[in-house]
C-alpha positions as a printed Julia matrix, in Angstrom:
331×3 Matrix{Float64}:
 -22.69  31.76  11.18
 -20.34  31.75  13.62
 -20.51  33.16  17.29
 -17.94  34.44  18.76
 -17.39  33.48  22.73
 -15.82  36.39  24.58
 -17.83  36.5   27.97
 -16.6   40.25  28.53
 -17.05  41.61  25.01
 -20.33  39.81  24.0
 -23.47  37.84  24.98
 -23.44  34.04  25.98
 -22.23  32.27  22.07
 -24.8   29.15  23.29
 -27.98  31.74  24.06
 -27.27  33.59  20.4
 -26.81  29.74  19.14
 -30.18  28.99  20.15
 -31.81  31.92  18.82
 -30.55  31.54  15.31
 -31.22  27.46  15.48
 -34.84  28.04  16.49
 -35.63  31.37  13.48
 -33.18  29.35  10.55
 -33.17  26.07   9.06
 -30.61  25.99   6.89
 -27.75  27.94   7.35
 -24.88  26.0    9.88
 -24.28  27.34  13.33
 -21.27  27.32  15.5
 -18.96  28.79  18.06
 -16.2   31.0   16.75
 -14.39  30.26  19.06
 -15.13  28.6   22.56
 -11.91  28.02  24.46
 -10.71  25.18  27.21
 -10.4   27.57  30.08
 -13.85  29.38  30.91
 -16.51  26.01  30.73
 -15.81  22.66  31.88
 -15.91  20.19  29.18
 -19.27  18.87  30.55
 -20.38  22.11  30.15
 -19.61  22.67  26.54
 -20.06  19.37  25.43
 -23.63  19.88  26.82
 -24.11  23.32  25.99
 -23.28  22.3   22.28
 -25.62  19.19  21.87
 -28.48  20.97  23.21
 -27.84  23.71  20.66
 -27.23  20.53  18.34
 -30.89  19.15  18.78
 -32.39  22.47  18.46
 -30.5   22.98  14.63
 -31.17  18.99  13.42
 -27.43  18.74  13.03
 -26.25  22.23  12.05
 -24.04  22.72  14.82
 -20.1   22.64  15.0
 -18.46  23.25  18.09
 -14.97  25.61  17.29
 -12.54  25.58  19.71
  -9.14  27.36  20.45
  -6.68  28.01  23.43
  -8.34  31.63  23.94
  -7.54  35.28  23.57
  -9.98  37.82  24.22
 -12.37  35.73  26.76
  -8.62  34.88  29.01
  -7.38  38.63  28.1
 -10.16  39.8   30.1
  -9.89  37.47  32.62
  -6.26  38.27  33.23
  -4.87  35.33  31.46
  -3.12  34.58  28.31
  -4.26  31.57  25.96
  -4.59  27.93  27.46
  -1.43  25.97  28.23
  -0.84  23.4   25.33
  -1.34  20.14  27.53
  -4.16  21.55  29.17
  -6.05  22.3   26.04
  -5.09  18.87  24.07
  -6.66  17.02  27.31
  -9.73  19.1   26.83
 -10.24  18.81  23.35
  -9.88  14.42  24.0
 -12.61  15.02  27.08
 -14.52  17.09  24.96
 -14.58  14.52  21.71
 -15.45  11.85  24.38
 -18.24  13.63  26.42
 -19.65  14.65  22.79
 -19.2   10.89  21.56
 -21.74   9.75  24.79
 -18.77   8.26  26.13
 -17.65   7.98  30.31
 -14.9   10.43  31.3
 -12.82   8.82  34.68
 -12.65  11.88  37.05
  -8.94  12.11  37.11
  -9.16  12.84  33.21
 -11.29  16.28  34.04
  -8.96  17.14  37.36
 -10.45  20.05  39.48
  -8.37  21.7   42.73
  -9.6   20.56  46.02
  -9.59  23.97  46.84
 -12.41  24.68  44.62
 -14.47  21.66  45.43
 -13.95  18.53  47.41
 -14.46  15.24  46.02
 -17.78  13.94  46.88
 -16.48  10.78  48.39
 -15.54  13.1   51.2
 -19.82  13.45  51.48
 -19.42   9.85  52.84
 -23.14   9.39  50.73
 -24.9    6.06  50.59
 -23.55   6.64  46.71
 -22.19   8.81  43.87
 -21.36   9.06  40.77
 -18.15   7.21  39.83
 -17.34   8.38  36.37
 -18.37  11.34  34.08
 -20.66  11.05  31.1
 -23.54  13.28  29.12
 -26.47  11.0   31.15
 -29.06  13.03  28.87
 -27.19  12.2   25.88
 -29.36  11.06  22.78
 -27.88   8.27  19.75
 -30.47  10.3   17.36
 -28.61  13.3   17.8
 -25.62  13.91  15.2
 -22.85  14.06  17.16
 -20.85  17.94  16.9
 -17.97  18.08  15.22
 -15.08  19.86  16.99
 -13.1   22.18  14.6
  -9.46  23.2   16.35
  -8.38  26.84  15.04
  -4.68  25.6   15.1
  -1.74  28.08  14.13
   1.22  26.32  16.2
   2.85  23.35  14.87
   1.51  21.5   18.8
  -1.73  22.98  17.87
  -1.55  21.47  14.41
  -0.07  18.0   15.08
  -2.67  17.23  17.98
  -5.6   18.92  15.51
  -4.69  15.94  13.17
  -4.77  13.5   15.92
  -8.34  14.65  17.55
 -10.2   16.95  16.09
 -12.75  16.47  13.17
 -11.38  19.24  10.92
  -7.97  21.37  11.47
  -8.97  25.1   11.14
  -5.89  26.81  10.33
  -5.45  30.36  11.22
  -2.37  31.21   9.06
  -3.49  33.7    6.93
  -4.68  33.45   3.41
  -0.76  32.32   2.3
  -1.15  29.03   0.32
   2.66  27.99   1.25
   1.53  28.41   5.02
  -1.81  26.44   4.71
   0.16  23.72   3.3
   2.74  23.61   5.64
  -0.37  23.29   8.01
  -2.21  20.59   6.33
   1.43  18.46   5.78
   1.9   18.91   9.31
  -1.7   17.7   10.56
  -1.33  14.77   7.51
   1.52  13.61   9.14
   0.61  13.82  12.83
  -2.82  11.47  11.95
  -0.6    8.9   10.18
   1.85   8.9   12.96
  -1.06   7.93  15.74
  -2.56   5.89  13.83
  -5.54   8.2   12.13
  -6.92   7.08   8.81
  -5.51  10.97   6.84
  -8.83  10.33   4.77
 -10.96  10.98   8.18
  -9.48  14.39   8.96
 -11.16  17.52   7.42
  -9.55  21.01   6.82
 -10.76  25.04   6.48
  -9.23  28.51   7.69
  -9.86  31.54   8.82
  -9.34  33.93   6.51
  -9.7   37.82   6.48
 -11.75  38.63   3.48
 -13.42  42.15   2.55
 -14.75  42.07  -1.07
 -14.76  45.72  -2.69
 -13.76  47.31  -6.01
 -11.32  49.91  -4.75
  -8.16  48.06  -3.25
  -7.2   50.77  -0.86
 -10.91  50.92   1.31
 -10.99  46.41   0.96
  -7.36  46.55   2.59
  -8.82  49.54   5.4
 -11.97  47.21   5.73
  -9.97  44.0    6.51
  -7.31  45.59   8.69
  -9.08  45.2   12.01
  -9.54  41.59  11.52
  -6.44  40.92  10.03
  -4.4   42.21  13.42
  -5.92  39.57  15.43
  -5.23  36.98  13.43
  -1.89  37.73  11.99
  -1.32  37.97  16.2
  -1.88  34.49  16.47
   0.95  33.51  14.34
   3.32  35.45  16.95
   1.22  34.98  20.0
   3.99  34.21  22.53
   6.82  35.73  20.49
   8.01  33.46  18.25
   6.73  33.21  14.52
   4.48  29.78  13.68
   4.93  27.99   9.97
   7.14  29.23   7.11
   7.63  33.36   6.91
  10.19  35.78   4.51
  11.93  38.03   6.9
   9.59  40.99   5.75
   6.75  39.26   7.05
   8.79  38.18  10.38
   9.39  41.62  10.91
   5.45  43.02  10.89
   4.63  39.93  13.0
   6.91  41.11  15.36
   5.94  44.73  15.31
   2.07  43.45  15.9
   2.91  41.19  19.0
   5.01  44.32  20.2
   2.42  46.71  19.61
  -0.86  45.2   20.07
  -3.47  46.74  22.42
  -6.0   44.07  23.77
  -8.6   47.15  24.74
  -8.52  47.97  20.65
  -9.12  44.2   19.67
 -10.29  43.33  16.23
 -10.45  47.51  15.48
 -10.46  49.16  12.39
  -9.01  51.57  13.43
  -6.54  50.7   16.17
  -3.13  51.49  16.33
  -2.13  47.9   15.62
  -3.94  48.47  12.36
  -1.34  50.83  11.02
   1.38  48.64  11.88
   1.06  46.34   8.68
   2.01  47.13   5.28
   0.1   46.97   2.25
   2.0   44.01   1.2
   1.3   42.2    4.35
  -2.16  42.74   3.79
  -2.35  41.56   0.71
  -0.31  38.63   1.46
  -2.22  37.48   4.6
  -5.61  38.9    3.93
  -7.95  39.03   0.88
  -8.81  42.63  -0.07
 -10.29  43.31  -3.41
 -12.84  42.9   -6.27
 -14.67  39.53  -6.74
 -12.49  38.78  -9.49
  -9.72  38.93  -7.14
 -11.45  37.36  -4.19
 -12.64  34.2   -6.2
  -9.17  33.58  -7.49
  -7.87  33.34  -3.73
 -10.29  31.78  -2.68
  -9.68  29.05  -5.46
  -5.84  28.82  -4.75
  -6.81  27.89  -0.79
 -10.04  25.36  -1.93
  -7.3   23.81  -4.5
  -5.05  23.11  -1.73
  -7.6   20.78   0.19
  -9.74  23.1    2.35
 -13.1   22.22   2.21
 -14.5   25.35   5.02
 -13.68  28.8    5.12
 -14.8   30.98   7.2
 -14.84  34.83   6.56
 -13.83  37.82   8.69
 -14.84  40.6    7.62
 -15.06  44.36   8.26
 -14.83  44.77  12.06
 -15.45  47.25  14.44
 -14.24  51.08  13.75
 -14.67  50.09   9.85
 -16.29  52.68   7.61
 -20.15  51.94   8.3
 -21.35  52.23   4.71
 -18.02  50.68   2.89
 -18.73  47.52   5.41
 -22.4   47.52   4.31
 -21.09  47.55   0.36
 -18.41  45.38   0.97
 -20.72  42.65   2.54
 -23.46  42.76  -0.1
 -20.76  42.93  -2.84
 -19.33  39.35  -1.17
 -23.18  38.27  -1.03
 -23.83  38.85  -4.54
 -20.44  38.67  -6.58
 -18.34  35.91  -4.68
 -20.5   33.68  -2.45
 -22.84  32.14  -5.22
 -19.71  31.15  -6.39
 -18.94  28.06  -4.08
 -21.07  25.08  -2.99
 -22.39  25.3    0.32
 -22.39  22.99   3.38
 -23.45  22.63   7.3
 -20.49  21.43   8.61
Protein backbone atom coordinates (compact mmCIF):
# COMPACT_ATOMS: atom_id res chain seq x y z
CA UNK A 1 0.00 0.00 0.00
CA UNK A 2 1.17 2.98 -1.10
CA UNK A 3 0.50 6.61 0.26
CA UNK A 4 0.34 9.18 -1.69
CA UNK A 5 2.16 12.64 -0.37
CA UNK A 6 0.26 15.67 -1.60
CA UNK A 7 0.21 18.04 1.56
CA UNK A 8 -2.83 20.06 -0.07
CA UNK A 9 -4.91 17.15 -1.36
CA UNK A 10 -4.39 14.61 1.51
CA UNK A 11 -3.29 13.83 5.09
CA UNK A 12 0.47 13.63 6.24
CA UNK A 13 1.74 10.04 3.92
CA UNK A 14 4.12 9.34 7.33
CA UNK A 15 0.91 9.68 9.96
CA UNK A 16 -1.31 7.21 7.47
CA UNK A 17 2.19 5.12 7.31
CA UNK A 18 2.08 4.65 10.88
CA UNK A 19 -1.40 3.75 11.21
CA UNK A 20 -1.34 0.94 8.73
CA UNK A 21 2.31 -0.33 10.21
CA UNK A 22 0.89 -0.49 13.74
CA UNK A 23 -3.04 -2.49 12.55
CA UNK A 24 -0.98 -4.86 9.58
CA UNK A 25 1.81 -7.13 9.62
CA UNK A 26 2.23 -8.23 6.47
CA UNK A 27 1.34 -6.26 3.71
CA UNK A 28 4.49 -3.59 2.58
CA UNK A 29 4.07 0.10 3.18
CA UNK A 30 5.40 3.06 1.38
CA UNK A 31 5.19 6.56 0.07
CA UNK A 32 3.70 6.98 -3.37
CA UNK A 33 5.36 9.45 -3.89
CA UNK A 34 7.37 11.83 -1.48
CA UNK A 35 9.23 14.47 -3.46
CA UNK A 36 12.77 16.51 -2.84
CA UNK A 37 11.17 19.88 -2.43
CA UNK A 38 8.61 19.96 0.63
CA UNK A 39 10.95 17.92 3.59
CA UNK A 40 14.51 18.20 4.11
CA UNK A 41 16.27 15.04 3.59
CA UNK A 42 16.77 14.73 7.41
CA UNK A 43 13.33 14.94 7.59
CA UNK A 44 12.35 12.14 5.32
CA UNK A 45 15.10 10.03 5.93
CA UNK A 46 13.82 10.20 9.57
CA UNK A 47 10.30 10.29 8.97
CA UNK A 48 10.79 6.96 6.93
CA UNK A 49 12.93 4.89 9.48
CA UNK A 50 10.67 5.63 12.21
CA UNK A 51 7.81 4.36 10.05
CA UNK A 52 10.53 1.58 9.20
CA UNK A 53 10.82 0.31 12.92
CA UNK A 54 7.21 0.49 13.46
CA UNK A 55 6.55 -2.15 10.12
CA UNK A 56 9.86 -4.62 11.02
CA UNK A 57 11.13 -3.76 7.58
CA UNK A 58 8.03 -3.22 5.43
CA UNK A 59 8.75 0.16 4.49
CA UNK A 60 10.02 1.65 1.07
CA UNK A 61 10.53 5.15 0.75
CA UNK A 62 9.21 6.31 -3.17
CA UNK A 63 10.42 9.30 -4.34
CA UNK A 64 9.90 11.64 -7.43
CA UNK A 65 10.60 15.34 -8.54
CA UNK A 66 6.81 16.27 -7.57
CA UNK A 67 3.56 17.29 -9.17
CA UNK A 68 0.59 17.77 -7.23
CA UNK A 69 2.31 18.61 -3.65
CA UNK A 70 4.66 21.65 -5.91
CA UNK A 71 1.34 22.36 -8.13
CA UNK A 72 -0.20 23.53 -5.07
CA UNK A 73 2.54 25.20 -3.83
CA UNK A 74 2.99 27.22 -6.97
CA UNK A 75 5.81 25.26 -8.34
CA UNK A 76 6.43 22.82 -11.04
CA UNK A 77 8.46 19.46 -10.38
CA UNK A 78 12.05 19.63 -8.74
CA UNK A 79 14.97 20.83 -10.86
CA UNK A 80 17.00 17.70 -12.05
CA UNK A 81 20.32 18.54 -10.06
CA UNK A 82 18.48 19.45 -7.16
CA UNK A 83 16.62 16.22 -6.90
CA UNK A 84 19.74 13.80 -7.87
CA UNK A 85 21.63 15.61 -4.78
CA UNK A 86 18.67 14.74 -2.66
CA UNK A 87 18.13 11.37 -3.56
CA UNK A 88 22.47 10.80 -2.74
CA UNK A 89 21.69 12.79 0.82
CA UNK A 90 18.78 10.85 1.25
CA UNK A 91 20.54 7.17 0.50
CA UNK A 92 23.29 8.48 2.89
CA UNK A 93 21.19 9.87 5.85
CA UNK A 94 19.12 6.44 5.43
CA UNK A 95 22.55 4.40 5.28
CA UNK A 96 23.47 6.09 9.08
CA UNK A 97 26.01 7.86 7.27
CA UNK A 98 27.39 11.91 8.04
CA UNK A 99 26.11 14.44 5.50
CA UNK A 100 28.88 17.71 5.34
CA UNK A 101 26.52 20.77 5.55
CA UNK A 102 27.41 22.16 2.21
CA UNK A 103 25.92 18.81 0.68
CA UNK A 104 22.23 19.83 2.23
CA UNK A 105 22.75 23.84 1.33
CA UNK A 106 19.99 26.07 2.94
CA UNK A 107 19.68 30.16 2.08
CA UNK A 108 21.01 32.35 4.75
CA UNK A 109 17.98 34.08 4.38
CA UNK A 110 16.05 31.33 5.85
CA UNK A 111 18.43 30.48 8.63
CA UNK A 112 21.88 31.51 9.59
CA UNK A 113 24.54 29.14 10.13
CA UNK A 114 24.94 28.40 13.70
CA UNK A 115 28.57 29.26 13.79
CA UNK A 116 27.22 32.77 13.63
CA UNK A 117 25.67 31.67 17.49
CA UNK A 118 29.42 31.96 18.41
CA UNK A 119 28.34 28.67 20.96
CA UNK A 120 30.91 26.98 23.13
CA UNK A 121 30.03 24.15 20.23
CA UNK A 122 27.86 22.70 17.44
CA UNK A 123 27.28 20.29 15.38
CA UNK A 124 29.79 20.01 12.51
CA UNK A 125 28.27 17.54 10.15
CA UNK A 126 24.76 15.99 9.54
CA UNK A 127 23.78 12.47 10.43
CA UNK A 128 20.47 10.37 11.75
CA UNK A 129 22.11 10.51 15.64
CA UNK A 130 19.01 8.18 16.62
CA UNK A 131 19.77 5.91 13.90
CA UNK A 132 19.60 2.06 14.80
CA UNK A 133 22.08 -0.95 12.80
CA UNK A 134 18.95 -3.38 13.74
CA UNK A 135 16.78 -1.48 11.66
CA UNK A 136 16.60 -2.60 7.82
CA UNK A 137 17.65 0.14 6.11
CA UNK A 138 14.56 1.72 3.45
CA UNK A 139 14.97 1.24 0.17
CA UNK A 140 14.50 4.34 -2.04
CA UNK A 141 12.46 3.56 -5.24
CA UNK A 142 12.92 6.66 -7.98
CA UNK A 143 9.58 6.92 -10.20
CA UNK A 144 11.85 7.88 -13.23
CA UNK A 145 10.22 8.74 -16.74
CA UNK A 146 13.14 11.09 -18.18
CA UNK A 147 16.15 9.60 -19.59
CA UNK A 148 18.23 12.11 -16.43
CA UNK A 149 15.71 10.61 -14.21
CA UNK A 150 16.51 7.13 -15.48
CA UNK A 151 20.33 7.23 -15.83
CA UNK A 152 20.83 8.71 -12.18
CA UNK A 153 17.91 5.99 -10.91
CA UNK A 154 20.52 3.34 -12.07
CA UNK A 155 23.30 5.06 -10.40
CA UNK A 156 21.48 5.64 -6.79
CA UNK A 157 18.50 4.36 -6.18
CA UNK A 158 17.63 0.74 -5.00
CA UNK A 159 15.02 0.01 -7.69
CA UNK A 160 14.14 2.28 -10.93
CA UNK A 161 10.30 2.73 -10.92
CA UNK A 162 9.45 3.56 -14.33
CA UNK A 163 6.42 5.54 -15.07
CA UNK A 164 6.13 4.91 -18.87
CA UNK A 165 3.07 3.35 -19.23
CA UNK A 166 2.27 -0.28 -19.54
CA UNK A 167 4.28 -0.25 -23.27
CA UNK A 168 6.87 -3.12 -23.07
CA UNK A 169 9.15 -1.28 -25.88
CA UNK A 170 9.14 1.82 -23.43
CA UNK A 171 9.94 -0.18 -20.18
CA UNK A 172 12.79 -1.55 -21.96
CA UNK A 173 14.11 1.40 -23.30
CA UNK A 174 13.94 2.35 -19.50
CA UNK A 175 15.60 -0.56 -18.00
CA UNK A 176 18.57 -0.43 -21.04
CA UNK A 177 18.95 3.01 -20.11
CA UNK A 178 19.26 2.55 -16.16
CA UNK A 179 21.53 -0.90 -17.14
CA UNK A 180 23.77 1.19 -18.78
CA UNK A 181 24.01 4.24 -16.52
CA UNK A 182 25.02 1.59 -13.35
CA UNK A 183 27.75 0.02 -15.54
CA UNK A 184 29.00 3.35 -16.58
CA UNK A 185 29.58 4.55 -12.67
CA UNK A 186 30.68 1.74 -11.70
CA UNK A 187 27.31 -0.13 -10.20
CA UNK A 188 27.31 -3.89 -10.09
CA UNK A 189 23.72 -4.03 -12.93
CA UNK A 190 22.94 -7.21 -10.68
CA UNK A 191 22.35 -4.71 -7.53
CA UNK A 192 19.74 -2.50 -9.21
CA UNK A 193 16.02 -3.55 -8.97
CA UNK A 194 13.13 -2.52 -11.34
CA UNK A 195 8.93 -2.07 -11.21
CA UNK A 196 6.36 0.55 -12.77
CA UNK A 197 3.55 2.22 -12.35
CA UNK A 198 1.04 1.03 -14.24
CA UNK A 199 -2.72 2.02 -14.69
CA UNK A 200 -4.65 -1.13 -14.25
CA UNK A 201 -8.62 -1.52 -13.85
CA UNK A 202 -9.63 -5.23 -14.12
CA UNK A 203 -13.36 -5.61 -15.49
CA UNK A 204 -15.19 -7.78 -18.05
CA UNK A 205 -16.66 -5.05 -20.23
CA UNK A 206 -13.70 -3.17 -22.07
CA UNK A 207 -15.49 0.08 -22.49
CA UNK A 208 -16.32 0.79 -18.34
CA UNK A 209 -12.19 -0.86 -17.50
CA UNK A 210 -10.93 1.88 -20.11
CA UNK A 211 -13.63 4.76 -18.26
CA UNK A 212 -12.32 3.30 -14.85
CA UNK A 213 -8.57 3.75 -15.68
CA UNK A 214 -8.86 7.07 -17.48
CA UNK A 215 -8.39 9.32 -14.47
CA UNK A 216 -5.24 7.67 -13.54
CA UNK A 217 -3.97 7.20 -16.78
CA UNK A 218 -3.93 11.31 -17.47
CA UNK A 219 -1.52 11.81 -14.77
CA UNK A 220 0.72 9.51 -15.69
CA UNK A 221 0.73 9.59 -19.40
CA UNK A 222 1.48 13.62 -18.25
CA UNK A 223 4.63 12.65 -16.94
CA UNK A 224 5.97 11.43 -20.13
CA UNK A 225 5.36 15.14 -21.58
CA UNK A 226 5.76 17.00 -18.37
CA UNK A 227 7.78 20.00 -19.66
CA UNK A 228 6.81 19.58 -23.31
CA UNK A 229 8.87 17.33 -24.83
CA UNK A 230 8.00 13.49 -25.15
CA UNK A 231 10.39 10.96 -22.81
CA UNK A 232 11.49 7.29 -24.36
CA UNK A 233 10.44 5.84 -27.75
CA UNK A 234 6.68 7.04 -29.08
CA UNK A 235 4.71 6.47 -32.83
CA UNK A 236 3.58 9.86 -33.85
CA UNK A 237 -0.10 8.90 -32.82
CA UNK A 238 0.93 8.58 -29.42
CA UNK A 239 3.17 11.93 -29.67
CA UNK A 240 0.24 13.62 -30.67
CA UNK A 241 -2.25 12.66 -27.44
CA UNK A 242 0.81 13.36 -25.24
CA UNK A 243 0.83 16.60 -26.55
CA UNK A 244 -2.86 17.27 -26.43
CA UNK A 245 -2.70 16.10 -22.49
CA UNK A 246 0.26 18.50 -21.52
CA UNK A 247 -1.82 21.20 -23.53
CA UNK A 248 -4.93 20.48 -21.93
CA UNK A 249 -4.41 19.33 -18.53
CA UNK A 250 -6.18 20.98 -15.55
CA UNK A 251 -4.17 20.54 -12.21
CA UNK A 252 -7.64 21.41 -10.11
CA UNK A 253 -9.16 18.03 -12.01
CA UNK A 254 -6.00 15.85 -11.12
CA UNK A 255 -6.19 12.13 -11.30
CA UNK A 256 -10.29 12.62 -12.30
CA UNK A 257 -12.43 10.33 -13.88
CA UNK A 258 -14.06 12.46 -15.23
CA UNK A 259 -11.98 15.51 -16.15
CA UNK A 260 -11.67 17.05 -19.28
CA UNK A 261 -8.16 15.71 -19.74
CA UNK A 262 -9.85 12.34 -19.57
CA UNK A 263 -11.54 12.71 -22.90
CA UNK A 264 -8.52 13.78 -24.54
CA UNK A 265 -7.08 10.14 -25.10
CA UNK A 266 -8.18 7.66 -27.48
CA UNK A 267 -9.18 4.25 -26.99
CA UNK A 268 -6.04 3.11 -28.51
CA UNK A 269 -3.96 5.16 -26.25
CA UNK A 270 -5.60 3.63 -23.50
CA UNK A 271 -5.14 0.47 -24.34
CA UNK A 272 -1.65 0.98 -25.27
CA UNK A 273 -0.54 2.80 -22.07
CA UNK A 274 -3.00 1.45 -19.59
CA UNK A 275 -4.40 -2.04 -18.78
CA UNK A 276 -8.21 -2.13 -19.11
CA UNK A 277 -9.92 -5.42 -19.29
CA UNK A 278 -10.84 -8.98 -18.10
CA UNK A 279 -8.31 -11.00 -15.99
CA UNK A 280 -7.49 -12.93 -18.90
CA UNK A 281 -6.36 -9.83 -20.44
CA UNK A 282 -4.84 -8.25 -17.39
CA UNK A 283 -2.63 -11.37 -16.51
CA UNK A 284 -1.26 -11.51 -20.01
CA UNK A 285 0.07 -7.78 -19.59
CA UNK A 286 1.01 -8.13 -16.70
CA UNK A 287 3.21 -11.19 -17.82
CA UNK A 288 4.70 -9.31 -20.92
CA UNK A 289 6.05 -6.38 -18.25
CA UNK A 290 7.23 -9.24 -15.33
CA UNK A 291 9.01 -11.05 -18.51
CA UNK A 292 10.85 -8.01 -19.25
CA UNK A 293 12.65 -7.84 -15.73
CA UNK A 294 10.26 -5.97 -13.40
CA UNK A 295 10.05 -7.50 -10.30
CA UNK A 296 7.25 -4.56 -8.52
CA UNK A 297 4.28 -3.18 -9.91
CA UNK A 298 2.31 -1.08 -8.49
CA UNK A 299 -1.43 -0.55 -9.48
CA UNK A 300 -3.52 2.58 -10.12
CA UNK A 301 -6.62 2.08 -10.21
CA UNK A 302 -10.09 3.67 -10.50
CA UNK A 303 -9.68 7.27 -9.24
CA UNK A 304 -11.73 9.90 -8.21
CA UNK A 305 -15.08 10.81 -10.34
CA UNK A 306 -15.03 6.89 -11.35
CA UNK A 307 -18.36 5.09 -11.32
CA UNK A 308 -18.68 4.17 -7.46
CA UNK A 309 -19.99 0.64 -7.91
CA UNK A 310 -17.90 -0.30 -11.31
CA UNK A 311 -14.68 0.78 -9.03
CA UNK A 312 -15.98 -1.46 -6.20
CA UNK A 313 -16.37 -4.52 -8.97
CA UNK A 314 -13.43 -3.69 -10.68
CA UNK A 315 -11.26 -3.87 -7.45
CA UNK A 316 -12.68 -7.14 -6.09
CA UNK A 317 -12.56 -8.61 -9.65
CA UNK A 318 -8.47 -7.67 -9.53
CA UNK A 319 -8.58 -9.18 -5.83
CA UNK A 320 -9.98 -12.37 -6.79
CA UNK A 321 -9.19 -13.08 -10.61
CA UNK A 322 -5.62 -11.47 -11.15
CA UNK A 323 -3.75 -10.86 -7.87
CA UNK A 324 -3.54 -14.59 -6.61
CA UNK A 325 -1.90 -14.85 -9.68
CA UNK A 326 1.65 -13.42 -8.81
CA UNK A 327 4.03 -14.04 -5.87
CA UNK A 328 4.06 -11.48 -3.40
CA UNK A 329 6.80 -9.42 -1.69
CA UNK A 330 7.58 -6.38 0.93
CA UNK A 331 9.83 -4.55 -0.95
Amino acid sequence: MLVVDSQNLSADSYVALTLAASGTERIGLGTGVTNSVTRHPAVTASAAMAVQEVARGRMVLGIGRGDSALAHLGRSPARFKSFERYVDVLQRYLRGEEVAFDQIPMPDDVALPIADLQLADHPLISRIRWYKDEITKVPVEVAATGPMVIAMAGRLADRVMFTLGAVPERIRWGIELATQSAETHGRDPSTLRFGAFVNLVCHPDVAKARALVRGGLTTFARFSVMHGTVSGPVDAADRTVLSKLHDGYDMKAHTRADSAQAGLMEDAFVDKYAIAGPPEHCLERLGELRDLGLDKVVVSGPTAGADREASVAAMSLLDEAVVPSFPSGRR
